[in-house]
C-alpha positions as CSV (number, residue, x, y, z in Angstrom):
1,X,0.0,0.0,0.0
2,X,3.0,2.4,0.7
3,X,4.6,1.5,-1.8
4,X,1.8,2.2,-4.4
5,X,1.2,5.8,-2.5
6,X,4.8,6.6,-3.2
7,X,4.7,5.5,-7.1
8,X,1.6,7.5,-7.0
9,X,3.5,10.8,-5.5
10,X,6.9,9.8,-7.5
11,X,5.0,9.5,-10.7
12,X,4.4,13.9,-11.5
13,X,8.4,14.5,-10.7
14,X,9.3,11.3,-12.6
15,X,7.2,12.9,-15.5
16,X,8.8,16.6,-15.1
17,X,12.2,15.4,-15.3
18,X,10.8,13.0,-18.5
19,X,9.3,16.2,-20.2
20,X,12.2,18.3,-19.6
21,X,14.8,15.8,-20.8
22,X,13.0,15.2,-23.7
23,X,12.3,18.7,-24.6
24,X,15.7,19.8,-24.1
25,X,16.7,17.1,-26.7
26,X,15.1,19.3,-29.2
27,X,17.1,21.9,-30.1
28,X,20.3,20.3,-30.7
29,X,18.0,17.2,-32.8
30,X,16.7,20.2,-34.8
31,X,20.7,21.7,-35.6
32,X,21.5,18.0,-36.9
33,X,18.6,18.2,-38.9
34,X,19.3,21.6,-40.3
35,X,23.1,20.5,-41.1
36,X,22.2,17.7,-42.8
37,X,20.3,19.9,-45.0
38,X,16.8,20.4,-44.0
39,X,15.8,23.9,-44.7
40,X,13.2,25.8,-42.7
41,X,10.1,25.6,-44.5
42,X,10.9,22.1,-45.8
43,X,11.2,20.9,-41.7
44,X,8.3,23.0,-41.1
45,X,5.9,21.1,-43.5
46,X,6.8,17.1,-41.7
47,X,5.9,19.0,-38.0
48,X,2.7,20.5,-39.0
49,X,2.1,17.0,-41.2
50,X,3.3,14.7,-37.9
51,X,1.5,17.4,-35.3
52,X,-1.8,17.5,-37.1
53,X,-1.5,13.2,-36.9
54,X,-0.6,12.7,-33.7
55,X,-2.5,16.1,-32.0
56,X,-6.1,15.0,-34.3
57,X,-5.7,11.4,-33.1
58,X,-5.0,12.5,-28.9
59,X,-8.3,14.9,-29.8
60,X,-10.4,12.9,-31.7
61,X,-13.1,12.7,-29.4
62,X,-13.4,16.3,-29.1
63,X,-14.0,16.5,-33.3
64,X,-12.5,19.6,-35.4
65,X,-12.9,23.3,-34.2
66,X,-16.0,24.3,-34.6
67,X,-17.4,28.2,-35.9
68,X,-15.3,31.3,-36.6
69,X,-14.2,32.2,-32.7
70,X,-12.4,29.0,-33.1
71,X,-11.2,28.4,-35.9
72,X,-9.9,32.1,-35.5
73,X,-8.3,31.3,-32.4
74,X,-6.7,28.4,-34.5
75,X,-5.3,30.8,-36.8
76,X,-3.7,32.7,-34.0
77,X,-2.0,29.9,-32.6
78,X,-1.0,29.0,-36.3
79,X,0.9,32.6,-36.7
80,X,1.9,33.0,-33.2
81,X,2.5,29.7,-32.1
82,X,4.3,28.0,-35.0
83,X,4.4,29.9,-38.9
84,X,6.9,32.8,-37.1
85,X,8.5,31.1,-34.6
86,X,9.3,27.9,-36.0
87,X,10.8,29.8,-39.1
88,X,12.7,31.6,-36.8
89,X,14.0,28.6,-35.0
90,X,15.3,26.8,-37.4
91,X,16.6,29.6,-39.6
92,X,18.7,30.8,-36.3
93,X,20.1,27.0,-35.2
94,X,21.6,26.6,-38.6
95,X,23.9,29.6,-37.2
96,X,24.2,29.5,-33.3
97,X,25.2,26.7,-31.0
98,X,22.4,24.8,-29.9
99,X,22.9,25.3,-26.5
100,X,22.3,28.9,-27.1
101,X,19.6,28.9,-28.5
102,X,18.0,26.6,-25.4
103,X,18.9,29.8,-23.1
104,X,17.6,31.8,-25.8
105,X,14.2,30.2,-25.8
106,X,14.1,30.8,-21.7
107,X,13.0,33.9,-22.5
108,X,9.5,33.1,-23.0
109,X,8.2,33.4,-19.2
110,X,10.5,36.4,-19.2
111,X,9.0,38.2,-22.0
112,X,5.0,36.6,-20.9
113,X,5.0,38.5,-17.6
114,X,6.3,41.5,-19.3
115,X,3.9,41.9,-21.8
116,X,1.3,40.7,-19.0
117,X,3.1,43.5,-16.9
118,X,2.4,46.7,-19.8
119,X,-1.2,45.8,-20.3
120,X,-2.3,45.6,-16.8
121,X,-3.0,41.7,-16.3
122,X,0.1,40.4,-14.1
123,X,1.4,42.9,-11.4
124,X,5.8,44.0,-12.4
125,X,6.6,43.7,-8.8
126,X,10.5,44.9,-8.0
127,X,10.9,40.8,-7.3
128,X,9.5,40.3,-11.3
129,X,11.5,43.6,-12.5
130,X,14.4,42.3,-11.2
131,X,13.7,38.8,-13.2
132,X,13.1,40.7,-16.6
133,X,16.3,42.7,-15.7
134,X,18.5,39.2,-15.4
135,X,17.1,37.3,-18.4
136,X,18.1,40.7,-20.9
137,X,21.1,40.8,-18.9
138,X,21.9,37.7,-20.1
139,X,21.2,38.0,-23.8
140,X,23.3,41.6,-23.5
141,X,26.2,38.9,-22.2
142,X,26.1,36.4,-24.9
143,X,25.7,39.1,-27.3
144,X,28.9,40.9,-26.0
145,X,31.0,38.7,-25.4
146,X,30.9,36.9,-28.4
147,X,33.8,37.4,-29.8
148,X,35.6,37.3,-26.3
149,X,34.8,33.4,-25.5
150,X,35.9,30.1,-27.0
151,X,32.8,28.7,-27.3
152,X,31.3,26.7,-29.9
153,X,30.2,28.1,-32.8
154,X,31.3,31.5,-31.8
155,X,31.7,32.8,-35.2
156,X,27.8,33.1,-35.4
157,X,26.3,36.5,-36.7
158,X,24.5,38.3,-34.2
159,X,21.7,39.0,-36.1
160,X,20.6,35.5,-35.5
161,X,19.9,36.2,-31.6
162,X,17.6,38.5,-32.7
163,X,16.0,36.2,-35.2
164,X,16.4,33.7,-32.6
165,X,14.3,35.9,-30.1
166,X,11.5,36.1,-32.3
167,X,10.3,33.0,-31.4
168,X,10.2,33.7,-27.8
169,X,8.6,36.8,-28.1
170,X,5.8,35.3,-30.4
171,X,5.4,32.5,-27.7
172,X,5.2,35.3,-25.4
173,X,2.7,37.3,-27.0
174,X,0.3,34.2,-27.9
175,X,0.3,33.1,-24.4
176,X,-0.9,36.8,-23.3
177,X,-3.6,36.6,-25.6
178,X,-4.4,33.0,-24.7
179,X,-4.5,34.0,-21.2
180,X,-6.7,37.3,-21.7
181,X,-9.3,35.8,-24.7
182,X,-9.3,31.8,-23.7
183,X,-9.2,28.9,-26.2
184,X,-12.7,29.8,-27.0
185,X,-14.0,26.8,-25.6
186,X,-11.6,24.0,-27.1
187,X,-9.3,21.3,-25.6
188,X,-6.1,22.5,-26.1
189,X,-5.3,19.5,-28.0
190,X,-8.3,20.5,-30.1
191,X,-6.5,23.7,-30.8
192,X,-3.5,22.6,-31.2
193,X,-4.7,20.5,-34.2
194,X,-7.0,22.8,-35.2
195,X,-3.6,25.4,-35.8
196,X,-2.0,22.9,-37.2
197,X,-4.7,22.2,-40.3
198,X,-3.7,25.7,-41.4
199,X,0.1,26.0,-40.3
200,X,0.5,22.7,-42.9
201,X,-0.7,24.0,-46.0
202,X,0.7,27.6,-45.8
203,X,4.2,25.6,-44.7
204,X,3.7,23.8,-48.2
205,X,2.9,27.0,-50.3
206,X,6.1,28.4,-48.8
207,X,8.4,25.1,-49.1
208,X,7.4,24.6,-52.9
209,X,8.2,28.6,-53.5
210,X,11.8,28.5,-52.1
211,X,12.3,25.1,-53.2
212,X,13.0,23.4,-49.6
213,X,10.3,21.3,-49.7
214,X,12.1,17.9,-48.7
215,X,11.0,14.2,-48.2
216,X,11.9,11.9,-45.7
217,X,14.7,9.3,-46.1
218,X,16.6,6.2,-44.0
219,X,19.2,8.4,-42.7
220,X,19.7,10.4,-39.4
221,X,18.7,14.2,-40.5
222,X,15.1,12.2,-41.4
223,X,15.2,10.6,-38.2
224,X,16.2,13.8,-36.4
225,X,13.1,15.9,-38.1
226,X,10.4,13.0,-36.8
227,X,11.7,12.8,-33.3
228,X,11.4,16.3,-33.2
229,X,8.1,16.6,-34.5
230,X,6.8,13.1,-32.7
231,X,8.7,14.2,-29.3
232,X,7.0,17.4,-29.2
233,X,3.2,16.5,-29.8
234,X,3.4,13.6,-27.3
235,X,5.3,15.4,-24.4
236,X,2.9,18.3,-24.8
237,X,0.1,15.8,-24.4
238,X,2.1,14.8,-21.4
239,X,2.0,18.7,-20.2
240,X,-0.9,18.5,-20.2
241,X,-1.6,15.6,-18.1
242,X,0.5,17.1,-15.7
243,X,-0.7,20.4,-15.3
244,X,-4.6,18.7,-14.1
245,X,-2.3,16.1,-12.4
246,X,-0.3,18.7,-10.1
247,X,-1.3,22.3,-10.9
248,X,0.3,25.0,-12.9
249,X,3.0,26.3,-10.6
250,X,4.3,22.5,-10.4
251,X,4.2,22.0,-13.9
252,X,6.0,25.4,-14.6
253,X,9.3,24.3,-13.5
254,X,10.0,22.3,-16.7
255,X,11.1,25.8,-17.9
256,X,14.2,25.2,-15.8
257,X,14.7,21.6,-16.8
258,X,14.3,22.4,-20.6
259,X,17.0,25.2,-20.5
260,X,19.2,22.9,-18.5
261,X,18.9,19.8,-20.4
262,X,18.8,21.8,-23.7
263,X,22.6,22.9,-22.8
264,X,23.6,19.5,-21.6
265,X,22.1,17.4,-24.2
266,X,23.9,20.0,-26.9
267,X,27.3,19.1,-25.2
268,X,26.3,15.1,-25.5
269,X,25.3,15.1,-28.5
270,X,27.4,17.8,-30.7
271,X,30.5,18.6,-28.7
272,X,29.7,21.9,-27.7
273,X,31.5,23.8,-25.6
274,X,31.2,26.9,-24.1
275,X,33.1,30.0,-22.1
276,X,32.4,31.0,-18.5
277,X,30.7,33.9,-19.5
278,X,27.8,31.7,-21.4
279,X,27.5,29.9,-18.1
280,X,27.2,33.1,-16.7
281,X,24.4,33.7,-18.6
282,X,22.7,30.3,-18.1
283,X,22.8,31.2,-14.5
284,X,21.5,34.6,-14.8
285,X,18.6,33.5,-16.8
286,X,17.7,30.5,-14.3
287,X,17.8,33.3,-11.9
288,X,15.3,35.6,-13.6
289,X,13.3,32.5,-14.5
290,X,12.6,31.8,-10.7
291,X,11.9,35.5,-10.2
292,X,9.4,36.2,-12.9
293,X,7.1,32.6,-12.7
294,X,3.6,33.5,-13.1
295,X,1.1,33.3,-10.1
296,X,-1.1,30.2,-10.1
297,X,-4.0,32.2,-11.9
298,X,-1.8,32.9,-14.9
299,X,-0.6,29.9,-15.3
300,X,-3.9,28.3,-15.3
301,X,-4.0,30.0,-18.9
302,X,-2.2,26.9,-20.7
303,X,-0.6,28.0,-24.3
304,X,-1.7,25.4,-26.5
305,X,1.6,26.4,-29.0
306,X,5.0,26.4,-27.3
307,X,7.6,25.0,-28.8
308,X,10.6,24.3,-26.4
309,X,12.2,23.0,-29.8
C-alpha cells in the first residue's frame, strides 16, 4: 500500500524530469537536422504534417474546431504559435550553437509577464523587475561577449539572436492573448490540431516557392526531423496531463529543466563547448526564471503552442 502511495507521489516529478529531458533534446535534434540539409520551410511542412496526426488522433473525441471564434483562435495559434516562430527557430540554429539557442528560448516566461506586466493583467513587482532585468542581462552577455569566449560556434552573426528571439517573443505574446481571450472553448489539444490544419498548408505553399520542400529518407537528419516533430506533440500531451495532475505552478518548473537539459544534451550530442561567460548567462537567466514565474491564476492560462524546440 505504501509503496503504491509513493509510485503515485513519485509518478508527477518522474514525468517533469521525463518532459524536460526530452524537450531539451530538441534543439540540438533540430541543428542535426538543419546540417544535414533540412531547410526551414521544408522541416516545417513534416511537423505540421506529424502534429496535425498525432494532435487530431489524442483529440479525436473532441472532433475539429467548430465556428469562426475558433477556428480564428486556431489561426492565431497557427501565426503566433508555430508559422513565425518555428521559421525563426530553425533559420537561427543553422547559425548559433544549440545550446544557445535553449537559453535563448528561456526567454518566454521572461517576456509573458512583461507583456502581462504593460497591459495591466500580471502585477511588475521589484521581485519580477528584477527577473526581466537578469534574463536581458543575459542576452546583453552572450551578445557581448561573443567574440571574447571560445565557445562553440562563436563565429555566429549576431543578427541570428535577434532572429532567434522572435520565437520567444511570439510564444510570449500568444500566451498573453491566450490567457486574456481563452481557447474559445476547445481542448487545447483541439486547438492545437485545429492550428495545425492551417500551419500545414501555408508551410507547403512556402516550401514549394523556395524550393526546400524535402522528403523523408533512412538516414539520421530524417530521423532527427520525426523525433522532433513526434517528441514534441506527445510530451505536450504529457503537459498537459500534468498540469490537471499537479497544478500549474508545479508544472512550470520544466522551464528550468528544458533550459538545463537543452545545454547539456547540446554538449552530449554535438560537442559543444562553451566559455564562463555563457555559463554566466545560463545562471543569470535560471535566476530571472525563478523571479518572474507566473502566479497560479496565470498559469492556469495553458498556451496550446509552445515549442521548447
Amino acid at each position: 500500500m505504501n509503496d503504491g502511495l509513493s509510485r503515485h507521489a513519485a509518478l508527477p516529478w518522474i514525468a517533469l524530469v521525463t518532459f524536460g529531458v526530452v524537450w531539451g533534446m530538441m534543439q540540438p535534434i533540430s541543428k542535426i537536422a538543419v546540417n544535414g540539409g533540412f531547410e526551414p520551410f521544408g522541416m516545417m511542412v513534416w511537423q505540421g504534417a506529424i502534429s496535425l496526426g498525432l494532435a487530431g488522433a489524442l483529440a479525436a473525441r473532441k472532433g475539429l474546431p467548430k465556428g469562426r471564434a475558433q477556428w480564428q483562435f486556431c489561426g492565431q495559434v497557427a501565426v503566433l504559435g508555430n508559422l513565425i516562430p518555428h521559421f525563426a527557430t530553425f533559420t537561427a540554429v543553422s547559425h548559433l550553437p544549440a545550446g544557445l539557442m535553449a537559453i535563448i528560448l528561456a526567454l518566454v516566461p521572461i517576456l509573458a509577464l512583461t507583456i502581462a506586466g504593460l497591459i495591466g493583467r500580471e502585477a511588475l513587482t521589484p521581485r519580477r523587475v528584477g527577473g526581466v532585468t537578469l534574463g536581458l542581462l543575459a542576452m546583453a552577455i552572450i551578445i557581448l561577449t561573443r567574440t571574447q569566449t571560445e565557445t562553440s560556434g562563436a563565429d555566429w552573426p549576431v543578427w541570428a539572436v535577434g532572429v532567434a528571439a522572435l520565437a520567444p517573443l511570439c510564444y510570449a505574446i500568444n500566451s498573453t492573448l491566450t490567457a486574456a481571450r481563452g481557447m474559445a472553448g476547445m481542448h487545447p489539444l483541439q486547438a492545437f490540431a485545429g492550428a495545425s490544419a492551417i500551419f500545414l498548408p501555408v508551410s507547403i505553399i512556402m516550401a514549394l516557392i523556395t524550393g526546400q520542400l524535402r522528403g523523408l529518407s533512412f538516414d539520421i537528419p530524417s530521423f532527427s526531423v520525426v523525433a522532433v516533430s513526434t517528441s514534441h506533440t506527445l510530451v505536450y500531451a504529457g503537459y498537459l496531463w500534468l498540469l490537471g495532475r499537479s497544478g500549474a505552478v508545479f508544472a512550470s518548473q520544466t522551464a528550468y529543466l528544458v533550459t538545463g537539459f537543452g545545454v547539456i544534451w547540446s554538449m552530449v550530442l554535438l560537442g559543444e563547448r562553451y566559455s564562463s561567460w555563457v555559463w554566466a548567462a545560463l545562471v543569470l537567466m535560471l535566476i530571472g526564471l525563478t523571479l518572474v514565474r507566473p502566479s497560479q491564476t496565470s498559469l492556469a492560462h495553458t498556451d496550446p503552442s509552445r515549442d521548447t524546440a
